[in-house]
KOLDO-972266 format. One record per residue (C-alpha): residue in three letters; z, y, x. Coordinates in steps of 0.2 Angstrom, whole numbers. Each point is the difference from the previous one (the first is absolute). Layout:
REM residues N
rest ALA; w Z; v Y; u X
...
//
This chain:
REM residues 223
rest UNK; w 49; v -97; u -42
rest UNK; w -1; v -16; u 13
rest UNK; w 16; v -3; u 8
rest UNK; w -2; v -11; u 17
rest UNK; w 1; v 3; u 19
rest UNK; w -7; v 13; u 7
rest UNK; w -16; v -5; u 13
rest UNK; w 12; v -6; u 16
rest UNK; w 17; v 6; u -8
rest UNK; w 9; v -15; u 8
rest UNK; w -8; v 3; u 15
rest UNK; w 3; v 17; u 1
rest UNK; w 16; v 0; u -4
rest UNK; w 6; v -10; u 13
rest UNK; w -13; v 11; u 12
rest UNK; w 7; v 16; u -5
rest UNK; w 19; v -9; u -1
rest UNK; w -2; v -4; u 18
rest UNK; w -8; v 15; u 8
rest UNK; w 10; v 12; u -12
rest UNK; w 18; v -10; u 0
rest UNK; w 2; v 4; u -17
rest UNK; w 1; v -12; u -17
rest UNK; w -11; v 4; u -12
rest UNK; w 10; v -6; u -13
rest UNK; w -8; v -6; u -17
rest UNK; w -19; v 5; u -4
rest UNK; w -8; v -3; u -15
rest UNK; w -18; v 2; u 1
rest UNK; w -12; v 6; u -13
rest UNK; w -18; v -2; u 1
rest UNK; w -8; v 14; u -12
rest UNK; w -16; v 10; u -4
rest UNK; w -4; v 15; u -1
rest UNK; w 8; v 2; u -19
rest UNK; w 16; v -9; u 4
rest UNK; w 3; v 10; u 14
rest UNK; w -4; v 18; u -9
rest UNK; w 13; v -9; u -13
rest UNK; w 14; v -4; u 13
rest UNK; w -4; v 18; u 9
rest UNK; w 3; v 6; u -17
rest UNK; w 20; v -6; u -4
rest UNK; w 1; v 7; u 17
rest UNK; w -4; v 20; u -6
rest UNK; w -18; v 0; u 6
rest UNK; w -15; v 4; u -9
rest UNK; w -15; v -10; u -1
rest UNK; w -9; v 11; u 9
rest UNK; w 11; v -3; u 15
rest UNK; w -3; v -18; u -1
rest UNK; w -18; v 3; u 5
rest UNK; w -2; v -10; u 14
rest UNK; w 15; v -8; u 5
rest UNK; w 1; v -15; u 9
rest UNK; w 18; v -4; u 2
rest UNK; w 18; v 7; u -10
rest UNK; w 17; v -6; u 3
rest UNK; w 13; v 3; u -13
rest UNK; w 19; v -7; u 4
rest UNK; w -5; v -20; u 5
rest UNK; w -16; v 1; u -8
rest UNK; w -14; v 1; u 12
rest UNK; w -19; v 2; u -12
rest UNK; w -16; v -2; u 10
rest UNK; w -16; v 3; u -7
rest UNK; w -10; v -16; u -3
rest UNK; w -16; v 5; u 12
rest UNK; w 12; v 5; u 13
rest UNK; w 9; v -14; u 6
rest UNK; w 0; v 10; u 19
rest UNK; w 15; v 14; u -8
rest UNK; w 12; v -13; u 0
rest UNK; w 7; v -3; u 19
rest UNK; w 0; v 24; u -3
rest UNK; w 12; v -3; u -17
rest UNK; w 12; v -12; u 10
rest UNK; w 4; v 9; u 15
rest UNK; w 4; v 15; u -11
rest UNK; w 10; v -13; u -10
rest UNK; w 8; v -4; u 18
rest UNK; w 8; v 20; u -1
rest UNK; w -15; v 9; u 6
rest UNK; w -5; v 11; u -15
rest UNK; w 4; v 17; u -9
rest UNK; w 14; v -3; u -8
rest UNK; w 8; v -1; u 18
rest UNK; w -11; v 11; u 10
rest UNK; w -10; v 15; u -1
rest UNK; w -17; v -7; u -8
rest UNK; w -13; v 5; u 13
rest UNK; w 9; v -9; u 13
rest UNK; w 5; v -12; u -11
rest UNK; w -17; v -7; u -4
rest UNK; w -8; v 3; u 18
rest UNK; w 13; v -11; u 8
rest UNK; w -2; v -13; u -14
rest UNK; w -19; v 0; u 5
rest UNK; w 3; v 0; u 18
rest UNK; w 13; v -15; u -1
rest UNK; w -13; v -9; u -13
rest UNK; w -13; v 2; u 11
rest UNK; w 8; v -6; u 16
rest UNK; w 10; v -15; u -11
rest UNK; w -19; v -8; u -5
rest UNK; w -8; v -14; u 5
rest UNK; w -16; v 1; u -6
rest UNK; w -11; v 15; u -9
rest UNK; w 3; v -7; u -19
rest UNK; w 19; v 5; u 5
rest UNK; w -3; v 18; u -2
rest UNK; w -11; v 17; u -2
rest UNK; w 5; v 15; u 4
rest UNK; w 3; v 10; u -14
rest UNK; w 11; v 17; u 9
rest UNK; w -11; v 6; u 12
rest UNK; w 8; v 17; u 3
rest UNK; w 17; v -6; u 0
rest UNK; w -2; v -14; u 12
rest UNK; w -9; v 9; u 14
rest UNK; w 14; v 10; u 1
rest UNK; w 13; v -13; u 0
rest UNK; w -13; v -9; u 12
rest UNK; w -4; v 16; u 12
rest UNK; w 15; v 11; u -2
rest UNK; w 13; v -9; u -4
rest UNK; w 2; v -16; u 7
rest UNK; w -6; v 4; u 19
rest UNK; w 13; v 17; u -2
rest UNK; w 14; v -15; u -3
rest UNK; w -8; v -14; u 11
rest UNK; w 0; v -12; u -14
rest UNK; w -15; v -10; u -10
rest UNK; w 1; v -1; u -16
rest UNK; w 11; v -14; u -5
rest UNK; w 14; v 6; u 14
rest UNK; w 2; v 16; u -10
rest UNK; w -4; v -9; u -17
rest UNK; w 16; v -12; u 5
rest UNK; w 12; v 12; u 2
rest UNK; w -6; v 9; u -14
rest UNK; w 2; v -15; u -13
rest UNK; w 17; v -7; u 9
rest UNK; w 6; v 21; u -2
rest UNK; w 13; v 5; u -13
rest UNK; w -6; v 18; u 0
rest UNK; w -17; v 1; u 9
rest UNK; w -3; v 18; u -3
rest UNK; w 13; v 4; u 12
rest UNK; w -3; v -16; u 11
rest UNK; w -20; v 6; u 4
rest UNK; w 8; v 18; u 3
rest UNK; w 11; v -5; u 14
rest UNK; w -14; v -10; u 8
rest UNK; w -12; v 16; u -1
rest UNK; w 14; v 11; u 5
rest UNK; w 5; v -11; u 15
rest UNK; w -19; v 0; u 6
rest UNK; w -2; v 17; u -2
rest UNK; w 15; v 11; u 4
rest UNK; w 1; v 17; u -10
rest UNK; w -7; v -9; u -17
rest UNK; w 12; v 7; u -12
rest UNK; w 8; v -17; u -8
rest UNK; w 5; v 5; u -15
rest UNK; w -14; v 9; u -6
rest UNK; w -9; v -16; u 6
rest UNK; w 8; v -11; u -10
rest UNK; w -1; v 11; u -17
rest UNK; w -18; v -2; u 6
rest UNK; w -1; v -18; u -2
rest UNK; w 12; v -1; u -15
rest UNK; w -9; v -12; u -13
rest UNK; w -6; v 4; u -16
rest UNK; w 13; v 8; u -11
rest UNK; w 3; v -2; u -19
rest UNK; w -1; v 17; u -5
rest UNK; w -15; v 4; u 9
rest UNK; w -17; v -4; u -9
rest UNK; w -5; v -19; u 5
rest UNK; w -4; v -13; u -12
rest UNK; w 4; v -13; u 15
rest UNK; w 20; v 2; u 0
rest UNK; w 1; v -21; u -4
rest UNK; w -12; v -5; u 9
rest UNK; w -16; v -1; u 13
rest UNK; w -16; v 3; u 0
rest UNK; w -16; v -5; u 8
rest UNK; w -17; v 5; u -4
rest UNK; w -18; v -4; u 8
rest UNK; w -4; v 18; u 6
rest UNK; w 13; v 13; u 1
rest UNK; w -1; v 13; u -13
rest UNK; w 11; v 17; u -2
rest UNK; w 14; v -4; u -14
rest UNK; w 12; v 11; u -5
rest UNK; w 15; v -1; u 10
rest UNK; w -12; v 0; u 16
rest UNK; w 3; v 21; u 0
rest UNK; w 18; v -3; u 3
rest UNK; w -1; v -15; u 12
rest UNK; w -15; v 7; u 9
rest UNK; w 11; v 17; u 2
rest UNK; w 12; v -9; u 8
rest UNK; w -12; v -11; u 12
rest UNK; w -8; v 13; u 7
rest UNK; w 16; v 9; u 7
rest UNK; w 3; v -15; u 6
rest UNK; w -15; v -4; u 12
rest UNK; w -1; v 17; u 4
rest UNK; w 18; v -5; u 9
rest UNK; w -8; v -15; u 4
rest UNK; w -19; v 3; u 6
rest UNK; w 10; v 4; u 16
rest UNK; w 7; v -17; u 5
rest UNK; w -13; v -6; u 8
rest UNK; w -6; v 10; u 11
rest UNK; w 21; v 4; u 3
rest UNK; w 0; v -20; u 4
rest UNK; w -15; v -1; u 12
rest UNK; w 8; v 13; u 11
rest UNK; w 16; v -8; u 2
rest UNK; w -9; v -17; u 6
//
């Protein structure tokens, strides 16, 4: 296992820092293959097979990227910056860390998408329903002490009738007696796959853009 910077880490810090205002704090980096990160995925409760490929895995300060994909990195650290599972439901979770990533780079070896599904609906519901980009609502969300509740009231306040508190169980983050492997830690792979906590998050996502699919259209006709 290679322990040294990330590709950019200084640089995105201080990106992700001043676009996010929120410290990072301490991140150790650990360059691995594919067998030191089936190893690491492993002390975490996953299974080799769930290892399969992942690019990117966060456990406490510990961020692991995959040696032949440098381009996870500016992903692991915003969800290092407050944006991840642990805090927030994890569809959401994961297409706001892609949106914010792809609006926070500079140049294409910065990012590939890798949450197609969850970031077209951050991109095309979301978002215009609150009249944010990506990094606006990904700010708040990092600087939040409780951001299930926090992205609630915003969709609440935009769309009156939304029930709040069903809203914000909605978005509740992963749970440590529900079945994910992921309860330390984030997770990034090259193409999304179906794991075995997505039937519970997904259950929960799509009550909540059936609330939302509405936004929009609510939106344009108060302009």
């Amino acid at each position: 296992m290679n322990q040294r910077p990330c590709y950019k880490q200084a640089e995105f810090t201080a990106r992700i820092k001043q676009a996010l205002g929120v410290d990072l704090g301490e991140v150790s980096c650990h360059i691995v293959d594919e067998a030191g990160m089936a190893r690491v995925m492993g002390s975490a409760g996953w299974s080799r097979g769930d290892a399969n490929g992942v690019v990117g895995f966060q456990l406490g300060k510990d961020v692991y990227v995959l040696d032949g994909a440098p381009w996870t990195t500016l992903h692991e650290l915003v969800h290092r910056a407050g944006i991840n599972a642990d805090r927030l439901n994890r569809f959401v979770a994961e297409g706001l860390t892609e949106a914010v990533a792809e609006q926070l780079r500079k140049s294409p070896d910065e990012h590939r998408p890798t949450y197609p599904r969850e970031v077209a609906w951050i991109k095309e519901r979301l978002l215009p329903s609150l009249g944010m980009n990506a990094v606006q609502l990904g700010r708040i969300i990092a600087q939040s002490s409780d951001p299930p509740r926090t992205l609630a009231a915003l969709m609440a306040k935009a769309k009156p009738g939304i029930e709040e508190g069903a809203l914000r169980a909605q978005l509740a983050p992963q749970k440590p007696d529900e079945p994910s492997f992921n309860r330390l830690a984030s997770i990034t792979r090259p193409y999304p796959k179906v794991q075995r906590d997505d039937s519970v998050a997904l259950g929960a996502v799509l009550a909540l853009a059936g609330a939302a699919l509405l936004l929009p259209r609510l939106m344009r006709g108060r302009a």
